[in-house]
Every structure is written in structure tokens, then in C-alpha cells.
N, C-alpha and C positions, 0 to 999 in steps of 0.2 A: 741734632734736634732733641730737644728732652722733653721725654714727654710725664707728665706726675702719676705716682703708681697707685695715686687714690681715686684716678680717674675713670682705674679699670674696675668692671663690675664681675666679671670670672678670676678666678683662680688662673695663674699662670704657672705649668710647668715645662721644665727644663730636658728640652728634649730632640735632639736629632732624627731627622728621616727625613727620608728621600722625598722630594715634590715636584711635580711635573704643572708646570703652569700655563694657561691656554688662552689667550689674551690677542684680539686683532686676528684669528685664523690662526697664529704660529702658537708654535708650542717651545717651551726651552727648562731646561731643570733648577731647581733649586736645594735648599739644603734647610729646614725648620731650626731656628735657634729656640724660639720656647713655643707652647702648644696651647691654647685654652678653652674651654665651652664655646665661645666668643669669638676667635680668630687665631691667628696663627704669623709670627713673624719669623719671616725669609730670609734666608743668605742669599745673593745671584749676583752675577756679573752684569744680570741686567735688571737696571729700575724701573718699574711703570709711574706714569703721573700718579698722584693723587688725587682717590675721584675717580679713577678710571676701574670698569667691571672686570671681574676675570673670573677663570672657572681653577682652582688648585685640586689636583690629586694629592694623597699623601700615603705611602706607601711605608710597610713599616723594615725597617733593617733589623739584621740579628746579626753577633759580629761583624759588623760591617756589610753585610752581604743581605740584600734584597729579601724579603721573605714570600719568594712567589706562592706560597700555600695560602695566605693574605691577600683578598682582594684590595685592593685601593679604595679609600674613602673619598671620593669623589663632593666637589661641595663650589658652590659657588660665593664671592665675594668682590670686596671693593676695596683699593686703597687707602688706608687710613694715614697713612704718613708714606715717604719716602726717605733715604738717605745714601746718597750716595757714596761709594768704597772709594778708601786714600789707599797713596801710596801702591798699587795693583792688590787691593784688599778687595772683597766682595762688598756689593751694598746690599741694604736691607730695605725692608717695607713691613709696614704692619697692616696686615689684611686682617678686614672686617667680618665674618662670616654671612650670608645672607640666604634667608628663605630655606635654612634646615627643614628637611624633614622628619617625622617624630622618629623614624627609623633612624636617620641620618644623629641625631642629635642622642638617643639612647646609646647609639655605637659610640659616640666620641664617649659620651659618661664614662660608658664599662674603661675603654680605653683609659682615658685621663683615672680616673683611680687607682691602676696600679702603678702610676708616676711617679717619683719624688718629687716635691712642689716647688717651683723655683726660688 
């Protein structure tokens, strides 16, 4: 699915970490392909509808390795798109961010600025 890059109104950057996603009572992991003020899109084996609410953690890595000194930035949102993985590849989705808090929304800031921009 292609979606147009003039449609976004955040900055996207290019960025891995860890995400824990909470959707229907279960919970399962993902993996962030880029990051923005705005939303966040997912790698996972598994896709949710579009449309459909969910609550994402994102936790940050360092070397590869969890930074438990790093609380998780906990945030709620919606699927803006889905696509499903070929070949035994993961699928993605692009989730909406929803109802930040000014705390919530200052922490992504600080974050996203030391980014490289995708």
C-alpha cells in the first residue's frame, strides 16, 4: 500500500526499538521501523485491522539490548493502515498516535531530536 509522504504532517525518523502492543486484552511485540510526533510504524508478525484502537509501549534499545534504566513511553493509538509480511517477512501498520499527554508529547520531542531524520 503506498501511502504519499506529503500526507504526513510530523517529521519521520528512522528508528528501531522495542514495542510491546496491547490490543483485545493480549499483548505481543513488535519492532518500530520509523518514529514521529504523530505515530509510529510497526514491524510484527501480527496485523491489526485498520480502525482498530490499541495501547503501544516503546521501549528504548542500546546495542541491541533493552535499556531498563528507561521507563517505556506508554501511549495510546489507532491503525492508520495495515500491510501484511510476504514471503515469512513481518507485516507493518501505521499507527496514529491518540490523546498525548503534554508530558507524553514533550518526552517524544526531547526523544525525536536526537534522531537522524528519516
Amino acid at each position: 500500500m503506498e501511502r504519499a509522504a506529503d500526507a504526513r504532517q510530523n517529521r519521520r525518523y528512522s528508528v528501531r526499538l522495542s514495542a510491546e502492543v496491547t490490543w483485545g486484552g493480549r499483548t505481543f511485540t513488535a519492532v518500530t521501523r520509523d518514529l514521529s510526533a504523530g505515530g509510529v510504524c510497526l514491524e510484527s508478525a501480527r496485523v491489526l485491522p485498520e480502525g482498530d484502537a490499541l495501547q503501544v509501549g516503546l521501549f528504548l534499545v542500546v546495542d541491541d539490548v533493552e535499556d531498563a534504566s528507561v521507563p517505556a513511553l506508554t501511549v495510546r493509538g489507532r491503525v492508520a493502515w495495515a500491510a501484511h509480511g510476504e514471503d515469512d517477512r513481518p507485516g507493518t501498520m501505521g499507527i496514529r498516535f491518540e490523546g498525548l499527554s503534554p508530558s507524553q508529547s514533550a518526552g517524544l520531542d526531547r526523544f525525536l531530536r536526537m534522531l537522524p531524520q528519516a
